[in-house]
Biopython code that builds the backbone (N, CA, C, O; Angstrom):
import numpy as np
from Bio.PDB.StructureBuilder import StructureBuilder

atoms = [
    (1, "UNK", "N", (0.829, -1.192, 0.000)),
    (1, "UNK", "CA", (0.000, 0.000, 0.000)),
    (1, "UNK", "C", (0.871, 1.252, 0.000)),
    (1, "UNK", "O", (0.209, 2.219, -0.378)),
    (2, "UNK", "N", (1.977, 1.521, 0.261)),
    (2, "UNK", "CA", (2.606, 2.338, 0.504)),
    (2, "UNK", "C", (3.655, 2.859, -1.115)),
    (2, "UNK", "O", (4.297, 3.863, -1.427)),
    (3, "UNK", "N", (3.419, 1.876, -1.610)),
    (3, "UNK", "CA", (3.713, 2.202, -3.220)),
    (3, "UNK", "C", (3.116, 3.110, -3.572)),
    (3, "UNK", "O", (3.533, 4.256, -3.740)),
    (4, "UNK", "N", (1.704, 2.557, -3.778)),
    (4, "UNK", "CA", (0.522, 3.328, -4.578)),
    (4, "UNK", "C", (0.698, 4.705, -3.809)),
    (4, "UNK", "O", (0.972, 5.821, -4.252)),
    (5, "UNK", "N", (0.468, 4.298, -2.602)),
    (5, "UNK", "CA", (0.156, 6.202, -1.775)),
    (5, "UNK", "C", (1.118, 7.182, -2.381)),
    (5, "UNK", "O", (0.725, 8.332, -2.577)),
    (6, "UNK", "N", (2.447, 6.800, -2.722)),
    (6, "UNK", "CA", (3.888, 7.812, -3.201)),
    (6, "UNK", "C", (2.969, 7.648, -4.395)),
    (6, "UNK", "O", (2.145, 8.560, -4.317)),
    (7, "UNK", "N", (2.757, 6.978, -5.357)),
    (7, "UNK", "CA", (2.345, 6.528, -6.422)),
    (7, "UNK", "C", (1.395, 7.822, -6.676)),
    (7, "UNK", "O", (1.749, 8.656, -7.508)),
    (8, "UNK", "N", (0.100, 7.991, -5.899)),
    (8, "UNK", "CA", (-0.935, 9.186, -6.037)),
    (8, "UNK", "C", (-0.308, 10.252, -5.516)),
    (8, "UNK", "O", (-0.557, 11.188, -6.277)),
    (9, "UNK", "N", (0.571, 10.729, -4.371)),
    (9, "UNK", "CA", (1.036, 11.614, -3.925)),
    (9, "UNK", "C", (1.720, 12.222, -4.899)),
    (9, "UNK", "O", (1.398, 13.360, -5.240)),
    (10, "UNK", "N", (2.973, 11.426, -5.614)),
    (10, "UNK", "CA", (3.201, 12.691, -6.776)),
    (10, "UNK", "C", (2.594, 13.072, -7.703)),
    (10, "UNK", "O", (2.933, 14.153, -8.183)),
    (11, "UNK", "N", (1.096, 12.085, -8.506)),
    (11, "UNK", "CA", (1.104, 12.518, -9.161)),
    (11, "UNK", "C", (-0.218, 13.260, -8.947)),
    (11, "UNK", "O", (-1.035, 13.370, -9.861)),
    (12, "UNK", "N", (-0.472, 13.913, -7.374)),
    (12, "UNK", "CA", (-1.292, 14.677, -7.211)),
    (12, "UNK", "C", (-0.473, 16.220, -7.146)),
    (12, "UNK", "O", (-0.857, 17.275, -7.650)),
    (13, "UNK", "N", (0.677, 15.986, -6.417)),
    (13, "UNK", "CA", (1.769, 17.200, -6.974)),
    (13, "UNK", "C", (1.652, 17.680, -7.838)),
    (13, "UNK", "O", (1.139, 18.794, -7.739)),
    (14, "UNK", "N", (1.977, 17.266, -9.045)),
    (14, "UNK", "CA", (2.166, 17.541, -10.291)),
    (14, "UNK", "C", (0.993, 18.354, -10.412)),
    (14, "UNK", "O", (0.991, 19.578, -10.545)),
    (15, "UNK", "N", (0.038, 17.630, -10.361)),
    (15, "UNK", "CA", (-1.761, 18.232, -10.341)),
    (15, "UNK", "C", (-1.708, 19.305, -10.367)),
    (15, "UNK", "O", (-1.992, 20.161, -11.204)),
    (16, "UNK", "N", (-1.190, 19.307, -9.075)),
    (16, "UNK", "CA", (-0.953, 21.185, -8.101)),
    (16, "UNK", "C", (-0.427, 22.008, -9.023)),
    (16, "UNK", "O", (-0.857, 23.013, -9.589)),
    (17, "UNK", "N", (0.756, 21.295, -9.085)),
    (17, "UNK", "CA", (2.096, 22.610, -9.679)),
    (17, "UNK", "C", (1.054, 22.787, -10.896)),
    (17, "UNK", "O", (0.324, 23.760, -10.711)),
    (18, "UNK", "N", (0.802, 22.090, -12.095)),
    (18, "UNK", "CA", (-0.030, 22.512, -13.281)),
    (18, "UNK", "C", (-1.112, 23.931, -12.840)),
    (18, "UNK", "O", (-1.000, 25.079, -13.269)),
    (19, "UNK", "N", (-2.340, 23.305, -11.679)),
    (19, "UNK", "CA", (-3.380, 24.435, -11.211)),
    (19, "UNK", "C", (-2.343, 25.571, -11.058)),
    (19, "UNK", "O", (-2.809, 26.708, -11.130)),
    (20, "UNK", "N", (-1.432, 25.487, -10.920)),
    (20, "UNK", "CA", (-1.092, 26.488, -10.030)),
    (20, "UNK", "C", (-0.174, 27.869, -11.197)),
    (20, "UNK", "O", (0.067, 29.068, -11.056)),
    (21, "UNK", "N", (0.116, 26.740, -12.405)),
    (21, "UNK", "CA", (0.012, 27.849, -13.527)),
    (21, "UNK", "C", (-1.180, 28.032, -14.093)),
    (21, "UNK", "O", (-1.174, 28.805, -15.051)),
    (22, "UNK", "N", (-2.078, 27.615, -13.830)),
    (22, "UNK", "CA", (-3.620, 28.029, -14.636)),
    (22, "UNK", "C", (-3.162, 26.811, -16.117)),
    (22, "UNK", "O", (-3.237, 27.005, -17.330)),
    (23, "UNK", "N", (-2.767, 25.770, -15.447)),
    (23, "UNK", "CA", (-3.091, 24.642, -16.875)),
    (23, "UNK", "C", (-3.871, 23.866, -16.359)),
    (23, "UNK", "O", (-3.599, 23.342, -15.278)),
    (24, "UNK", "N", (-5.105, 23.597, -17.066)),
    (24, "UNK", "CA", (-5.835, 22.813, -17.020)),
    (24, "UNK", "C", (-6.457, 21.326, -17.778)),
    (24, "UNK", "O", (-7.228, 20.498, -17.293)),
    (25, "UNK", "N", (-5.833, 21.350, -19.078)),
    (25, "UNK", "CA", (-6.170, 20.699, -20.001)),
    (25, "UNK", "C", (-4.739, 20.915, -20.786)),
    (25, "UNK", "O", (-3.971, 21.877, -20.820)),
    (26, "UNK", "N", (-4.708, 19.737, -21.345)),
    (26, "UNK", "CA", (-3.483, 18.665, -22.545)),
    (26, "UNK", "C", (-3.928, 18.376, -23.631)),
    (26, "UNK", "O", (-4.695, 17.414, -23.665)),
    (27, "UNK", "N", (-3.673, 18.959, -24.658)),
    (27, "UNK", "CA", (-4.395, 18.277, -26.167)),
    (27, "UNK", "C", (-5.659, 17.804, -26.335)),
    (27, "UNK", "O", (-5.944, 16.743, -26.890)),
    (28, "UNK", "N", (-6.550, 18.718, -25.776)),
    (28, "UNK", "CA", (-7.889, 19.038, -25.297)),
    (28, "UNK", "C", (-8.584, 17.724, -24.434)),
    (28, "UNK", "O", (-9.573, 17.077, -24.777)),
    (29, "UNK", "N", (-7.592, 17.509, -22.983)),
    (29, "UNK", "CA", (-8.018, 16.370, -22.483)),
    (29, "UNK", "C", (-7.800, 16.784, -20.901)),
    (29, "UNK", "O", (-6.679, 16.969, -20.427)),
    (30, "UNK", "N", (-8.939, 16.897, -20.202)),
    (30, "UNK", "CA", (-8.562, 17.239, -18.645)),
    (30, "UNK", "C", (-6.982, 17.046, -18.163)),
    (30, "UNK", "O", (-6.293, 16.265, -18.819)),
    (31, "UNK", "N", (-6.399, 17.735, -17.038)),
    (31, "UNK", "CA", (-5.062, 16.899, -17.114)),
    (31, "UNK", "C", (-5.464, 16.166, -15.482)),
    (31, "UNK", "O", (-4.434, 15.983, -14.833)),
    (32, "UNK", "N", (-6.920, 15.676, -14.645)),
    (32, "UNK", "CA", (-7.278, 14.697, -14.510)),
    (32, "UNK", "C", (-7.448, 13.835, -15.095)),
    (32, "UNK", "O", (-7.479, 12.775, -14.469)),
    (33, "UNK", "N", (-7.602, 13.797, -16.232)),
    (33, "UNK", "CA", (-7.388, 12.295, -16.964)),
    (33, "UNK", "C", (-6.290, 12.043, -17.740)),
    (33, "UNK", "O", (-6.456, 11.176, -18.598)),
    (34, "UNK", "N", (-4.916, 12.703, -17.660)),
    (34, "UNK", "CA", (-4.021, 12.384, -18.022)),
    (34, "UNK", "C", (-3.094, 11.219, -17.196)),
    (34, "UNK", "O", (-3.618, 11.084, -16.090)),
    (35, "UNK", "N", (-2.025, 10.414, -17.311)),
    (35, "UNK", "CA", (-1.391, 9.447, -17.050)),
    (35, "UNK", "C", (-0.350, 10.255, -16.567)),
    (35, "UNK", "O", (-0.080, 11.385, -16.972)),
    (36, "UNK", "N", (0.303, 9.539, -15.561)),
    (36, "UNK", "CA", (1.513, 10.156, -14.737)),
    (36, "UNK", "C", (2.938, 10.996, -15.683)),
    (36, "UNK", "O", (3.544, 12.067, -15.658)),
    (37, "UNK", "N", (2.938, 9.586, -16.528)),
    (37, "UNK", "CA", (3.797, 10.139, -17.595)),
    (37, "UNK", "C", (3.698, 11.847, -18.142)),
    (37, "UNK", "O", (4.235, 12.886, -17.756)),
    (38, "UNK", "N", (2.934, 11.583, -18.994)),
    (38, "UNK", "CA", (2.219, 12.517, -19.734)),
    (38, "UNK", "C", (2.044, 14.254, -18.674)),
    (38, "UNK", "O", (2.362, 15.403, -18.982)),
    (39, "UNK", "N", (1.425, 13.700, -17.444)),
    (39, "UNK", "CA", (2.011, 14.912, -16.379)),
    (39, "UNK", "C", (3.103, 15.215, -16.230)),
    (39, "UNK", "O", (3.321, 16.425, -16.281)),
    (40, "UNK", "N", (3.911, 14.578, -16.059)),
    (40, "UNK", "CA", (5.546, 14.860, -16.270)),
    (40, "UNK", "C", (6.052, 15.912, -17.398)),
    (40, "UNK", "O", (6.440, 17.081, -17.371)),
    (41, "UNK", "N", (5.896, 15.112, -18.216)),
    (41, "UNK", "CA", (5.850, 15.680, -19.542)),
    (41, "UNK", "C", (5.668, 16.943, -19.523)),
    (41, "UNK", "O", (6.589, 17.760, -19.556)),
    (42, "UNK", "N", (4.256, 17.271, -19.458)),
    (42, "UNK", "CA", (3.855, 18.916, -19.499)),
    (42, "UNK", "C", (4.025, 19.850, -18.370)),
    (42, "UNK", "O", (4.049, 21.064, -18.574)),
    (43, "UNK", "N", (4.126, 19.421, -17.365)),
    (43, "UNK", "CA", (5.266, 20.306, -16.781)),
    (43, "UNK", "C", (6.289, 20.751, -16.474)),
    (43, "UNK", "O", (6.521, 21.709, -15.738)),
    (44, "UNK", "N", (7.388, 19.689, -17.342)),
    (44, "UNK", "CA", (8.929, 19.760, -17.622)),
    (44, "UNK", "C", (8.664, 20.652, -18.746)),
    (44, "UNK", "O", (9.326, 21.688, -18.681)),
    (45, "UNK", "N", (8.011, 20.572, -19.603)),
    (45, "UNK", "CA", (7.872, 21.677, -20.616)),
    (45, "UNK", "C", (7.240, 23.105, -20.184)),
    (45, "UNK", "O", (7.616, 24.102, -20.801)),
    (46, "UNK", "N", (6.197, 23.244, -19.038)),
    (46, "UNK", "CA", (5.980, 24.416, -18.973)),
    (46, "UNK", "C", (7.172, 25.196, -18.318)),
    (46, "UNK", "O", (7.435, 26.387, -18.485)),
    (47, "UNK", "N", (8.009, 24.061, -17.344)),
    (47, "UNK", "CA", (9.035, 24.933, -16.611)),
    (47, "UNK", "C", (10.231, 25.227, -17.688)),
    (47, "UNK", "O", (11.160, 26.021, -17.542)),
    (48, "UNK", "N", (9.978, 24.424, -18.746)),
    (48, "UNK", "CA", (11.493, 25.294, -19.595)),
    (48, "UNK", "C", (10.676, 26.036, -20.607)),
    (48, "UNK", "O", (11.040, 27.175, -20.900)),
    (49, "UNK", "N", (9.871, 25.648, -21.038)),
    (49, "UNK", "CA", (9.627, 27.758, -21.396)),
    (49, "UNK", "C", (9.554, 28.909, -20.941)),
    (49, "UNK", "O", (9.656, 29.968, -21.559)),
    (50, "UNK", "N", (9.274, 28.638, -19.221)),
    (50, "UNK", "CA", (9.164, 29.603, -18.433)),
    (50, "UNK", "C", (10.247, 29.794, -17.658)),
    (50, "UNK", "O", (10.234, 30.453, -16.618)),
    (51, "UNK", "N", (11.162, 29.262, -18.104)),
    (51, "UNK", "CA", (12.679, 29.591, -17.435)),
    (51, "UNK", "C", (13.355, 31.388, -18.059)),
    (51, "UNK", "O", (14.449, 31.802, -17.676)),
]
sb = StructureBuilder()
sb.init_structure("model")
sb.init_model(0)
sb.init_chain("A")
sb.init_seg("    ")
for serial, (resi, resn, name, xyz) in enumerate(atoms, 1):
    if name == "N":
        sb.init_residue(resn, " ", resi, " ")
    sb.init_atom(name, np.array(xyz, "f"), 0.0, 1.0, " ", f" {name:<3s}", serial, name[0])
structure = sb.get_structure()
């Protein structure tokens, strides 16, 4: 059980950090229904454009 919990914990992070630039949506797809990956993804990219 303690997998999964780190498992949702980051990728409720991620969640955050996204709300927290005002992104809400991925290639017109909630980024609640995006895959951990794919969260990764778009916020390694929002932080290097916004570097």
């Amino acid at each position: 059980m303690g997998l999964l919990y780190e498992a949702v914990m980051k990728r409720n992070f991620i969640i955050t950090q996204l709300e927290k630039a005002n992104i809400t949506d991925y290639q017109n797809k909630s980024i609640y229904q995006l895959d951990y990956q794919t969260l990764k993804y778009v916020l390694t990219m929002h932080r290097i454009q916004n570097s």
